[in-house]
ChimeraX commands (.cxc) that place a marker at each C-alpha (Angstrom):
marker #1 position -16.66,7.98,-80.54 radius 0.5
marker #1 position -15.03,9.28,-77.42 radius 0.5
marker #1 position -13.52,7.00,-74.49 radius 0.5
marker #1 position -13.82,6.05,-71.42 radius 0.5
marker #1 position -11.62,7.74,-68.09 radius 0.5
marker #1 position -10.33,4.61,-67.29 radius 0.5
marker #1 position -9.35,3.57,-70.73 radius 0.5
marker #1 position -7.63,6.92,-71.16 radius 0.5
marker #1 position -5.66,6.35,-67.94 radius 0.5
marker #1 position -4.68,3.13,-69.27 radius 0.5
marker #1 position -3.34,3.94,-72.27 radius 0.5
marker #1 position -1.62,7.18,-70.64 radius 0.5
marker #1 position -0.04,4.94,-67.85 radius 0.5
marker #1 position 1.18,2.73,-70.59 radius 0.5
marker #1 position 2.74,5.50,-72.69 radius 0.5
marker #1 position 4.29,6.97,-69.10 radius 0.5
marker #1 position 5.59,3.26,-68.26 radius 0.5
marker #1 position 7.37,3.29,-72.19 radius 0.5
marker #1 position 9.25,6.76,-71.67 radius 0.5
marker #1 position 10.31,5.68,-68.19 radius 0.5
marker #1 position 11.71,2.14,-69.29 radius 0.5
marker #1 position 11.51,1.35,-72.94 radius 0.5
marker #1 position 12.60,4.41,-74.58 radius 0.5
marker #1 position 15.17,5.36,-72.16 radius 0.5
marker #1 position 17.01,1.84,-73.13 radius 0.5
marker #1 position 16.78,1.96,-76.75 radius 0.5
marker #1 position 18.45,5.35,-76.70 radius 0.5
marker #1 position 21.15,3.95,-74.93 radius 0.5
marker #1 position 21.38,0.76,-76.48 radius 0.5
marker #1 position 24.62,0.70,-78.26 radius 0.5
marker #1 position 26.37,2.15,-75.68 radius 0.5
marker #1 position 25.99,-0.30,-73.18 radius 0.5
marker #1 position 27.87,-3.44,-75.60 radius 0.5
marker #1 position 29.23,-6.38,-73.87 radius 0.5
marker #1 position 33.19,-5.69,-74.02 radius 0.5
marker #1 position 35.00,-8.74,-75.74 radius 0.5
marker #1 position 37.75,-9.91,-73.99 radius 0.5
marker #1 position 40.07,-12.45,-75.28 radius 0.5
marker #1 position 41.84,-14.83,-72.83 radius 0.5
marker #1 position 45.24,-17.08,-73.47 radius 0.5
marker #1 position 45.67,-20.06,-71.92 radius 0.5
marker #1 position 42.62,-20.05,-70.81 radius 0.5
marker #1 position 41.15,-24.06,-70.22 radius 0.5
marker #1 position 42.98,-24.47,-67.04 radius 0.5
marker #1 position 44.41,-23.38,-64.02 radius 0.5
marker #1 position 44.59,-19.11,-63.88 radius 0.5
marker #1 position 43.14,-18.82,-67.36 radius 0.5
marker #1 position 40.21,-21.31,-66.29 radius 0.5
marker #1 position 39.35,-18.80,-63.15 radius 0.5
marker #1 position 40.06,-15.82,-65.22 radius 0.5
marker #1 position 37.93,-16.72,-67.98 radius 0.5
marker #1 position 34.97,-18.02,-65.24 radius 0.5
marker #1 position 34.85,-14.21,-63.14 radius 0.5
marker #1 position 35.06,-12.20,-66.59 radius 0.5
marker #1 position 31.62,-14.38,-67.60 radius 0.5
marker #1 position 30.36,-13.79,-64.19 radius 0.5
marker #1 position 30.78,-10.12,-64.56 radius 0.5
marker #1 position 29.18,-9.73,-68.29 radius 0.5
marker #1 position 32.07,-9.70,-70.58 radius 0.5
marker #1 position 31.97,-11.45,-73.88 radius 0.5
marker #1 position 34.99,-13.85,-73.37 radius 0.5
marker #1 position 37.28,-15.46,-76.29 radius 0.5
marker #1 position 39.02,-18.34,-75.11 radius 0.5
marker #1 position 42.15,-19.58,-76.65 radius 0.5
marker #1 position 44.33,-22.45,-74.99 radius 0.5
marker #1 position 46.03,-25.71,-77.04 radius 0.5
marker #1 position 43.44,-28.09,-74.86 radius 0.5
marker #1 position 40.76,-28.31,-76.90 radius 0.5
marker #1 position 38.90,-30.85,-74.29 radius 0.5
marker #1 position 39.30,-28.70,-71.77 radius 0.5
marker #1 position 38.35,-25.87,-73.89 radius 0.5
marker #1 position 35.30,-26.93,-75.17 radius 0.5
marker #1 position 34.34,-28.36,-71.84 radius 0.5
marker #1 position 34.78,-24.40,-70.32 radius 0.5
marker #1 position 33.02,-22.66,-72.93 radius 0.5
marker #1 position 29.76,-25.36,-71.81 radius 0.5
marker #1 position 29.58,-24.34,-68.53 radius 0.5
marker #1 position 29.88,-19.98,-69.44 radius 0.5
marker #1 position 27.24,-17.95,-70.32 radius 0.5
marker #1 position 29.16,-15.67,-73.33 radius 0.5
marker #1 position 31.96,-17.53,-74.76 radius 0.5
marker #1 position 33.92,-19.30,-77.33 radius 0.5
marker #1 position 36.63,-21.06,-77.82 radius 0.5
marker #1 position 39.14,-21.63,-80.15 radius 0.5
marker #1 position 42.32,-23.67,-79.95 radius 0.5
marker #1 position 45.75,-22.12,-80.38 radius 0.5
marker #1 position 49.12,-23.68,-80.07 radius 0.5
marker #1 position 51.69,-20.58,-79.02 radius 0.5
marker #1 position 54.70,-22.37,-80.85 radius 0.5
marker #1 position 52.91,-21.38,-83.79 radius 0.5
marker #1 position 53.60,-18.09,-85.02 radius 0.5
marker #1 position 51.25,-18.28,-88.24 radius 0.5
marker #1 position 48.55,-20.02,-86.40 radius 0.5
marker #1 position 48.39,-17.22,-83.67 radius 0.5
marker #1 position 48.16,-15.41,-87.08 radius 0.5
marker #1 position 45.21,-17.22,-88.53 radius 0.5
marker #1 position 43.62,-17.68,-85.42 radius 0.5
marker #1 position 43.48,-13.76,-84.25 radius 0.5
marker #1 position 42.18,-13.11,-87.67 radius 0.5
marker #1 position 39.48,-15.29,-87.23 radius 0.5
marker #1 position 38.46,-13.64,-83.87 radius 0.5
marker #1 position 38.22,-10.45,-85.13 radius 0.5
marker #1 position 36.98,-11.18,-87.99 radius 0.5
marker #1 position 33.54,-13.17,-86.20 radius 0.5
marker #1 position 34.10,-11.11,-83.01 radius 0.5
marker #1 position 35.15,-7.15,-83.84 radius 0.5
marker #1 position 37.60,-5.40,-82.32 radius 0.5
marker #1 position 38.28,-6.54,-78.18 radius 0.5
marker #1 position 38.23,-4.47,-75.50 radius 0.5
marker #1 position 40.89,-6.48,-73.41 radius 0.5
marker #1 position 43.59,-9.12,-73.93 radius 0.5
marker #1 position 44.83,-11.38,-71.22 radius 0.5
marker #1 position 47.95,-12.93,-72.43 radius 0.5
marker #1 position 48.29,-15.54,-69.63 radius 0.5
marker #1 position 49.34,-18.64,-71.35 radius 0.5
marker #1 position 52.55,-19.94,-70.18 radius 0.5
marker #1 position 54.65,-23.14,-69.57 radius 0.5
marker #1 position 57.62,-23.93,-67.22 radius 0.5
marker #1 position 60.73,-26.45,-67.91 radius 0.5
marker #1 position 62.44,-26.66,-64.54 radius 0.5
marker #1 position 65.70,-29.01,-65.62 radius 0.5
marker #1 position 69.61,-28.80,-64.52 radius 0.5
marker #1 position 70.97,-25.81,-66.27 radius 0.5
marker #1 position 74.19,-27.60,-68.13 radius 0.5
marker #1 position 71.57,-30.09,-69.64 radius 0.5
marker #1 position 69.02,-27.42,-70.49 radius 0.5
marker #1 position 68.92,-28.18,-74.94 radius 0.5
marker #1 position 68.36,-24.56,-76.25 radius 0.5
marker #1 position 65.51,-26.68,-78.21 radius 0.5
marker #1 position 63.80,-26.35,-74.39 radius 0.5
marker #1 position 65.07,-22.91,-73.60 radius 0.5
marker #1 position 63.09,-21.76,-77.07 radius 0.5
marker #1 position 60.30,-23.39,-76.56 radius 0.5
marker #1 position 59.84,-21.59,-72.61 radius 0.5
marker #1 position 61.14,-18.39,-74.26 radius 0.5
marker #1 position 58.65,-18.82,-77.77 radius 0.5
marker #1 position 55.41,-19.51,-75.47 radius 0.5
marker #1 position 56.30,-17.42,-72.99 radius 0.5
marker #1 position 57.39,-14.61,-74.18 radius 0.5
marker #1 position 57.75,-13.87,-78.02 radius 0.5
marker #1 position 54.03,-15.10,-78.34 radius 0.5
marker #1 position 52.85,-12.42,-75.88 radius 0.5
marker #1 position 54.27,-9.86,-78.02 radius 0.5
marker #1 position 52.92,-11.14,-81.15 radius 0.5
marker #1 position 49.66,-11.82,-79.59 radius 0.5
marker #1 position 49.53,-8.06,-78.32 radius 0.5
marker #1 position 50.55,-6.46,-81.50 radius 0.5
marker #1 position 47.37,-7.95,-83.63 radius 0.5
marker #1 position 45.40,-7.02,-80.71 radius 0.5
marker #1 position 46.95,-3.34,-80.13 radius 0.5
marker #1 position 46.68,-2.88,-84.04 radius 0.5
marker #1 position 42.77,-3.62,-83.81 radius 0.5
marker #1 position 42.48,-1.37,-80.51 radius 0.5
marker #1 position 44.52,1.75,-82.58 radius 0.5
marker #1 position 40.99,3.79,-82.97 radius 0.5
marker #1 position 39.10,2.53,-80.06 radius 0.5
marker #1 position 41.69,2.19,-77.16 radius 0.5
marker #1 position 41.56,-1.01,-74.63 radius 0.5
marker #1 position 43.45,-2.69,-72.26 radius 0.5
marker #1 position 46.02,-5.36,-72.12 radius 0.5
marker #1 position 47.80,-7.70,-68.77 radius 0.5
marker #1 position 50.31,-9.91,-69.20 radius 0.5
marker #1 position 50.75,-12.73,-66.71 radius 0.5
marker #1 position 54.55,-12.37,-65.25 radius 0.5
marker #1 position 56.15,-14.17,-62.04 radius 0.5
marker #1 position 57.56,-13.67,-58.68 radius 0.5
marker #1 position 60.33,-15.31,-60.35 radius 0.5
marker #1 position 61.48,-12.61,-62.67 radius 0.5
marker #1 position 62.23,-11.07,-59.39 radius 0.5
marker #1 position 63.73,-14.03,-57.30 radius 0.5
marker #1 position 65.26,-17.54,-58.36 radius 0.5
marker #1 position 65.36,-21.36,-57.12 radius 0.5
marker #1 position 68.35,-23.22,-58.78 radius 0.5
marker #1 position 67.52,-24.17,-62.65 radius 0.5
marker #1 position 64.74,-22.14,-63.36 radius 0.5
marker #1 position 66.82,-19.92,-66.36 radius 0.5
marker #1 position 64.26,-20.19,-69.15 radius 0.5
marker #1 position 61.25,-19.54,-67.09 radius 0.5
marker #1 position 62.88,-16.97,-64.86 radius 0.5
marker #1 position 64.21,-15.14,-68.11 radius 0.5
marker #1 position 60.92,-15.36,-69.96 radius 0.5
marker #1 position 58.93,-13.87,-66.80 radius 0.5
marker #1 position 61.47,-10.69,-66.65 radius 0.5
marker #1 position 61.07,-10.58,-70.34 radius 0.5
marker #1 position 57.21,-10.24,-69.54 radius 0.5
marker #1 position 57.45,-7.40,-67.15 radius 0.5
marker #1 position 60.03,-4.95,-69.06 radius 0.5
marker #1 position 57.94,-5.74,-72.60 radius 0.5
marker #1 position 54.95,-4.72,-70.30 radius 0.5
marker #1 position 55.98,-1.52,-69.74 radius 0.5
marker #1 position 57.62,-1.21,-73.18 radius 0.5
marker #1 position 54.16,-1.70,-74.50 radius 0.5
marker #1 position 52.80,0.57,-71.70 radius 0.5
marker #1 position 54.85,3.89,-73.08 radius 0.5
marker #1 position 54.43,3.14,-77.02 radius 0.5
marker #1 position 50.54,2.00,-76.86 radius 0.5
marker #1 position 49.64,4.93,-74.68 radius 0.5
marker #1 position 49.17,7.28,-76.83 radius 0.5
marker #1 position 45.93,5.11,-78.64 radius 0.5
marker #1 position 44.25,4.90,-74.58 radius 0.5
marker #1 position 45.23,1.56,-74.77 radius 0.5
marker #1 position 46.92,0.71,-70.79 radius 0.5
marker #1 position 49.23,-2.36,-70.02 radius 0.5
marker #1 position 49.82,-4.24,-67.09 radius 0.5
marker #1 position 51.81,-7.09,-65.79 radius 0.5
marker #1 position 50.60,-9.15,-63.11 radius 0.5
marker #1 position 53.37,-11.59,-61.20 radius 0.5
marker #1 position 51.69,-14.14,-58.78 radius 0.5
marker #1 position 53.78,-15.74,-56.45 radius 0.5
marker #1 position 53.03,-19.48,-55.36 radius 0.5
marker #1 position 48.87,-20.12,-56.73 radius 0.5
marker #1 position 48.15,-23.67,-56.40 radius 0.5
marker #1 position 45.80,-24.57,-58.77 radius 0.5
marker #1 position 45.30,-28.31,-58.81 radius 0.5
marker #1 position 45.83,-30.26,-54.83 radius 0.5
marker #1 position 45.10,-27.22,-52.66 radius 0.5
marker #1 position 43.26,-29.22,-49.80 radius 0.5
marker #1 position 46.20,-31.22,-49.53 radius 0.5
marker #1 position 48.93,-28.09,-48.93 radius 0.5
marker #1 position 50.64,-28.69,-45.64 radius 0.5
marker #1 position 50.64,-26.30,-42.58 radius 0.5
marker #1 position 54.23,-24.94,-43.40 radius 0.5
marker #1 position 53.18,-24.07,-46.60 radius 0.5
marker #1 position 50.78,-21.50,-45.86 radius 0.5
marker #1 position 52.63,-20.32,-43.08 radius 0.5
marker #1 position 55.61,-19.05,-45.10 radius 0.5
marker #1 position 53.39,-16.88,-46.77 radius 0.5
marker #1 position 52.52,-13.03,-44.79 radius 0.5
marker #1 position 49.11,-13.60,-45.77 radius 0.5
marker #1 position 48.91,-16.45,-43.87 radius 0.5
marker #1 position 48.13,-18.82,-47.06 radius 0.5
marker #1 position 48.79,-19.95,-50.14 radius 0.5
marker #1 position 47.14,-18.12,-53.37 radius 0.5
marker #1 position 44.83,-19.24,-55.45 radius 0.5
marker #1 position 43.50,-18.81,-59.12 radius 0.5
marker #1 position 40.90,-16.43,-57.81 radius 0.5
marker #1 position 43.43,-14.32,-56.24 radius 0.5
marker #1 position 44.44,-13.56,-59.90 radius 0.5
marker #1 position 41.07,-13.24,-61.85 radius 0.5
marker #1 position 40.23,-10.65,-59.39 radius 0.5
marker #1 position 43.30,-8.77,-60.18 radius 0.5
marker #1 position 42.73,-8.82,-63.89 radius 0.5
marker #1 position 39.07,-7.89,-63.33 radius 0.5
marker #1 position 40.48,-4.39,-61.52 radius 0.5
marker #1 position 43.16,-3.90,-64.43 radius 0.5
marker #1 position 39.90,-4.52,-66.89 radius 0.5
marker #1 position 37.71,-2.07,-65.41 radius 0.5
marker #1 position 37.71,1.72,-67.16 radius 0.5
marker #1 position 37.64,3.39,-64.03 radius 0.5
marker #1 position 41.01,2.37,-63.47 radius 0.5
marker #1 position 42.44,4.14,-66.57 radius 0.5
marker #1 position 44.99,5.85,-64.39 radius 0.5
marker #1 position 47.07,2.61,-64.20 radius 0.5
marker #1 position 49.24,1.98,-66.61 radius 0.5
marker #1 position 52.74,0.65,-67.06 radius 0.5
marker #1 position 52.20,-1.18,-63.95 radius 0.5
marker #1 position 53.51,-4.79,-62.57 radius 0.5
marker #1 position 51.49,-6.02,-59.90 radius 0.5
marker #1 position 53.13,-8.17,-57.08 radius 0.5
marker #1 position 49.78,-10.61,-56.04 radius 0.5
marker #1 position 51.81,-13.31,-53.85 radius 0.5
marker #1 position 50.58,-12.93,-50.43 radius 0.5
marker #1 position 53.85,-11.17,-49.17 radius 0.5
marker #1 position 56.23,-14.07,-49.99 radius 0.5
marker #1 position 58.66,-12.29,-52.31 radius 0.5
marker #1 position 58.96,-9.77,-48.99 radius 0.5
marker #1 position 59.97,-13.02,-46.63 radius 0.5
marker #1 position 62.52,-14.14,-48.86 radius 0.5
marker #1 position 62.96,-17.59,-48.60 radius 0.5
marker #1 position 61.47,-20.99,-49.41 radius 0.5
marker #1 position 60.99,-23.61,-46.15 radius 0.5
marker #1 position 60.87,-26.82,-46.86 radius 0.5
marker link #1:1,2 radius 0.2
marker link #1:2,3 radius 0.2
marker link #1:3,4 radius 0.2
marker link #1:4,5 radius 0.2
marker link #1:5,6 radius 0.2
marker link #1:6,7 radius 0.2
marker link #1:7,8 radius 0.2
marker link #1:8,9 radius 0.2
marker link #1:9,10 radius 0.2
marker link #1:10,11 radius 0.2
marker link #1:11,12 radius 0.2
marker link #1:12,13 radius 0.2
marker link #1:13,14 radius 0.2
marker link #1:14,15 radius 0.2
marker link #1:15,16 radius 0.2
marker link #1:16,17 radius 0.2
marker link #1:17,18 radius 0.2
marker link #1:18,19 radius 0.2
marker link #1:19,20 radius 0.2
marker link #1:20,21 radius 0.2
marker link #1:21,22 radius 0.2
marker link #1:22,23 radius 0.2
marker link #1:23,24 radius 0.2
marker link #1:24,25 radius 0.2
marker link #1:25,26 radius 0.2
marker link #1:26,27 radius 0.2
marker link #1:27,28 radius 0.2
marker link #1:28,29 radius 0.2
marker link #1:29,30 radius 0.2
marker link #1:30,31 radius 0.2
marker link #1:31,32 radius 0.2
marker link #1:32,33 radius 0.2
marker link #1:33,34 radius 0.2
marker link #1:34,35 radius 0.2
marker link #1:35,36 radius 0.2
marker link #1:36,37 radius 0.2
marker link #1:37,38 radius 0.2
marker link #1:38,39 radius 0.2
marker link #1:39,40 radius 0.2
marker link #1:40,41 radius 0.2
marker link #1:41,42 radius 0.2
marker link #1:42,43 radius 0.2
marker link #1:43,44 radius 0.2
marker link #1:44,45 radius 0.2
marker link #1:45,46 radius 0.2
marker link #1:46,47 radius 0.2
marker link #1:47,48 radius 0.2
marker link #1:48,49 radius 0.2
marker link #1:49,50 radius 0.2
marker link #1:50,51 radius 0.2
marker link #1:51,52 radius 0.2
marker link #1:52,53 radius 0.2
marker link #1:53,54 radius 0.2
marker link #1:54,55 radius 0.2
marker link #1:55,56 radius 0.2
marker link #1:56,57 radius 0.2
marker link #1:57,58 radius 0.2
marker link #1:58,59 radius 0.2
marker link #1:59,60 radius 0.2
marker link #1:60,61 radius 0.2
marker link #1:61,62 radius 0.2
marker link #1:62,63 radius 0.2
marker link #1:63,64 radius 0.2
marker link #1:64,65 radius 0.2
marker link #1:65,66 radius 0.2
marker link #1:66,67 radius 0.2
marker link #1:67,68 radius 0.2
marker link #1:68,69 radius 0.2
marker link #1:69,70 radius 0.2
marker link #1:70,71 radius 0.2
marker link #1:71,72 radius 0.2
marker link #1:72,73 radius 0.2
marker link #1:73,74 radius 0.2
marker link #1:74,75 radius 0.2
marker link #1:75,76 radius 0.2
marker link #1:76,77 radius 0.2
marker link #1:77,78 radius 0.2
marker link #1:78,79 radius 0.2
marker link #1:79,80 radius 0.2
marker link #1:80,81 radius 0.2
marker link #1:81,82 radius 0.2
marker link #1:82,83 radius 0.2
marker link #1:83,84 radius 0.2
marker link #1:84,85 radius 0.2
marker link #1:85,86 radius 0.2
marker link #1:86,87 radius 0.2
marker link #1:87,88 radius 0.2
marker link #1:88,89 radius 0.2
marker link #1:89,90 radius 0.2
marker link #1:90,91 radius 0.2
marker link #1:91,92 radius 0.2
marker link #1:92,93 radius 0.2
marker link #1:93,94 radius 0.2
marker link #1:94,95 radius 0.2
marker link #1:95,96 radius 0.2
marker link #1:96,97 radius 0.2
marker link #1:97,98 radius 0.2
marker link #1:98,99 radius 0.2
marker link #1:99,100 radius 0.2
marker link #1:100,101 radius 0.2
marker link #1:101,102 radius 0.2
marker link #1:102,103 radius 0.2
marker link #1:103,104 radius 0.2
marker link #1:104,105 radius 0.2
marker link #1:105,106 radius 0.2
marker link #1:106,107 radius 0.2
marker link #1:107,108 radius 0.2
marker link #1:108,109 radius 0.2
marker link #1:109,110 radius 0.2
marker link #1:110,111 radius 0.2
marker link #1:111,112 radius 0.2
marker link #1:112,113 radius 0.2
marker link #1:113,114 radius 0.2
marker link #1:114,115 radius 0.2
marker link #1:115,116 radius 0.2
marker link #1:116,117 radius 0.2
marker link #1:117,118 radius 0.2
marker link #1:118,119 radius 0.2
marker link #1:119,120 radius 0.2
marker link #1:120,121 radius 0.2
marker link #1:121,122 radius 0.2
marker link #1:122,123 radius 0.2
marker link #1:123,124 radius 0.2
marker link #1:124,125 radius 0.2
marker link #1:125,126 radius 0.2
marker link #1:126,127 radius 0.2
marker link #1:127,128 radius 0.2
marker link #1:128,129 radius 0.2
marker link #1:129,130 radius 0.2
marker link #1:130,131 radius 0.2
marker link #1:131,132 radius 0.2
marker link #1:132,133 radius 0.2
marker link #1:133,134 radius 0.2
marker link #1:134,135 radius 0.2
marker link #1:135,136 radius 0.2
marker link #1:136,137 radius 0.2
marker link #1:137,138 radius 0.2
marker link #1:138,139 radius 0.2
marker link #1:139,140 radius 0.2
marker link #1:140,141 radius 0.2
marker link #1:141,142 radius 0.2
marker link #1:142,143 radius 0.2
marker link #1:143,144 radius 0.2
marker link #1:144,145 radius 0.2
marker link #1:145,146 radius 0.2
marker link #1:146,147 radius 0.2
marker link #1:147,148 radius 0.2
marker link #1:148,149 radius 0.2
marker link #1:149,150 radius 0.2
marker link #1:150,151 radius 0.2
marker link #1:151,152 radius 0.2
marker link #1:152,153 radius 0.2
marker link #1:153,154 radius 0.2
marker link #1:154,155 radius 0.2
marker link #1:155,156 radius 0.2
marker link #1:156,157 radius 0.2
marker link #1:157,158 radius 0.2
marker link #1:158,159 radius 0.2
marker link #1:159,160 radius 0.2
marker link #1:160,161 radius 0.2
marker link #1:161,162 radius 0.2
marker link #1:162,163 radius 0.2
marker link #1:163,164 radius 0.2
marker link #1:164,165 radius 0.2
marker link #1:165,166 radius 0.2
marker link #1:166,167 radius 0.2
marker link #1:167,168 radius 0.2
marker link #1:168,169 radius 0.2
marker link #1:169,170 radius 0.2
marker link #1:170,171 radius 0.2
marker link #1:171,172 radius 0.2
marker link #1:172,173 radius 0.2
marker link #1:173,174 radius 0.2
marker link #1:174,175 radius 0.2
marker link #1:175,176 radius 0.2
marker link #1:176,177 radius 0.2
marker link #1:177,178 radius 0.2
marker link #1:178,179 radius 0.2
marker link #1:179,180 radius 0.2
marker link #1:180,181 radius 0.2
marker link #1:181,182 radius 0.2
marker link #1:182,183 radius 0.2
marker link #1:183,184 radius 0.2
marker link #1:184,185 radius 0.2
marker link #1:185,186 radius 0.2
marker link #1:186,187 radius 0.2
marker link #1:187,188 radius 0.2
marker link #1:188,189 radius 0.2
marker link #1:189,190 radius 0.2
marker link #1:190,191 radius 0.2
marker link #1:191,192 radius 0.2
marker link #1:192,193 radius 0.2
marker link #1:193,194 radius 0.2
marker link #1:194,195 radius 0.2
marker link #1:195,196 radius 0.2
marker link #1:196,197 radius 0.2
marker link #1:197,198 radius 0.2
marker link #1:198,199 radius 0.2
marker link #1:199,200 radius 0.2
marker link #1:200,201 radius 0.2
marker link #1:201,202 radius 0.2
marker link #1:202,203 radius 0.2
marker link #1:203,204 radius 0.2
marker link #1:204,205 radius 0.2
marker link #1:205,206 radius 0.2
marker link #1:206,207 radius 0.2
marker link #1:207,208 radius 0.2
marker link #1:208,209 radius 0.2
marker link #1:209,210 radius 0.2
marker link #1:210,211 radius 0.2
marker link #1:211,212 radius 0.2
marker link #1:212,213 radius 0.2
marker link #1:213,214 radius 0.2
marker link #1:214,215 radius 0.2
marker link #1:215,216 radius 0.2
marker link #1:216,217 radius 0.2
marker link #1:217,218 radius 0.2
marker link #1:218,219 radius 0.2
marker link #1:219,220 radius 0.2
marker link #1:220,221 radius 0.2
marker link #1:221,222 radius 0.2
marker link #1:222,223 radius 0.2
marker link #1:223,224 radius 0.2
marker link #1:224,225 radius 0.2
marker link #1:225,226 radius 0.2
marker link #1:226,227 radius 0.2
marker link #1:227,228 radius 0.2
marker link #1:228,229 radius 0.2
marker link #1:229,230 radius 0.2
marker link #1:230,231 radius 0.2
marker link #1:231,232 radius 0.2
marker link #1:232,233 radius 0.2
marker link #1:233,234 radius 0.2
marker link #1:234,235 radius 0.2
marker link #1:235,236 radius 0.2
marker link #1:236,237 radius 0.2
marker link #1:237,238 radius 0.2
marker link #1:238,239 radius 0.2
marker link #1:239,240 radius 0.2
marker link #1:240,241 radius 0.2
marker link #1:241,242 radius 0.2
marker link #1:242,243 radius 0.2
marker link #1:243,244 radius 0.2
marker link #1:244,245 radius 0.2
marker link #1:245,246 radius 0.2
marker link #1:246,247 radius 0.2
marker link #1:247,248 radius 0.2
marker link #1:248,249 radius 0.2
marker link #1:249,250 radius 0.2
marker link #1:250,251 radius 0.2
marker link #1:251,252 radius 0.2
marker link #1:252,253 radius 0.2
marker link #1:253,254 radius 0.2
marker link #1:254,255 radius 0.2
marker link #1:255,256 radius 0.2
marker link #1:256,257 radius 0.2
marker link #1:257,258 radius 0.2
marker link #1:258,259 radius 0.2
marker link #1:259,260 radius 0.2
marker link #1:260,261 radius 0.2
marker link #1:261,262 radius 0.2
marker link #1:262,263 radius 0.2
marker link #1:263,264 radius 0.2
marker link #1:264,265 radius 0.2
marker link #1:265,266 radius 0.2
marker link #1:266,267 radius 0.2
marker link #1:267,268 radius 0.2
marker link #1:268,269 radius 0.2
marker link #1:269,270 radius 0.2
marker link #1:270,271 radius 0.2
marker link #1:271,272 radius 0.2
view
């Protein structure tokens, strides 16, 4: 029993439609995987706009920060996330918890290690208990954080951006732990850089300068004025700059610490 022209043309226009669309994406499925990045610090502030453009752009996003409100609260309004608290004074919870994540998650493509706290207090009453702490979440975390990571990226490369400061570069009065931690940031950064190089896996350091990420309406006229760029930053300003770092067409950058502070650093002074 033969059939008709027009059911032939059907089923041949189906068949075409299938090789153009279908077939074309299941032989490239598997390559196309959503990348997994993980994000520290992530429930507010930097982390918060960080973690909001990498969903926006497709990536898978792991989001570790201490607030678990917060936390929980982010990962309900993204797309491709979870979250999972983390306390950075921790060393065997960062431990546990990275485990975990690769364990449920596989191996990331990125790490964003941009959790960080500042104690701004008169240097001859600064306890060492407060100088630790600044140093220990600052600092020592960010390299234990990026060895599990780095160890999980040996076969398959990545990328990792550490989240330094204008002030490892400049100084108000009393700002030794945080100022110390943040120069810490940028040498481990390229320290990492040269030794992790060899596995295609690239590290950056990012220092903003003054990102106001709570009262920005309220900023006075003076303060964006004492910046070249004519304002003052904002979380944004950042993400973006970790979204570049991210991206695999920039695998020529490397070692790199990125000054994002609207010229400020260049001016040289604080007005008040």
């Amino acid at each position: 029993m033969g059939i008709s022209v027009q059911s032939f043309l059907y089923v041949h226009t189906i068949v075409l439609l299938y090789n153009i669309f279908c077939k074309d994406v299941e032989e490239t499925r598997g390559v196309f995987k959503v990348k997994t990045i993980i994000v520290t610090g992530a429930a507010n502030g930097i982390g918060k706009a960080i973690a909001q453009l990498l969903d926006a752009e497709g990536y898978a996003t792991v989001l570790l920060d201490r607030d678990e409100k917060q936390g929980q609260a982010l990962v309900g309004e993204l797309e491709n996330s979870v979250y999972y608290p983390l306390d950075l004074m921790d060393a065997k919870q960062i431990d546990a918890t990275f485990a975990k994540v690769f364990k449920e998650h596989g191996t990331p493509y990125g790490l964003i290690n941009n959790a960080g706290i500042s104690k701004f207090s008169d240097f001859f009453s600064l306890t060492l208990e407060d100088w630790q702490e600044v140093i220990q979440t600052n600092l020592t975390s960010m390299f234990q954080c990026s060895q599990l990571v780095a160890k999980e990226m040996k076969d398959s490369g990545g990328v990792i951006v550490n989240m330094a400061s204008t002030r490892a570069f400049m100084s108000e009065p009393d700002t030794e732990a945080y100022a110390a931690s943040k120069g810490g940031i940028v040498a481990l950064t390229h320290a990492l850089a040269r030794t992790l190089g060899p596995y295609h896996i690239r590290v950056n350091s990012i220092a903003p300068g003054w990102i106001e990420t709570s009262d920005y309406e309220n900023l006075r006229a003076i303060d964006h004025e004492q910046h070249l760029s004519g304002r003052v930053g904002k979380p944004s300003d950042i993400a973006r700059v970790c979204s570049f770092l991210l991206d695999e067409r920039n695998d020529f950058i490397t070692a790199e610490n990125f000054v994002v502070d609207g010229g400020m650093t260049r001016k040289m002074l604080y007005e008040h």
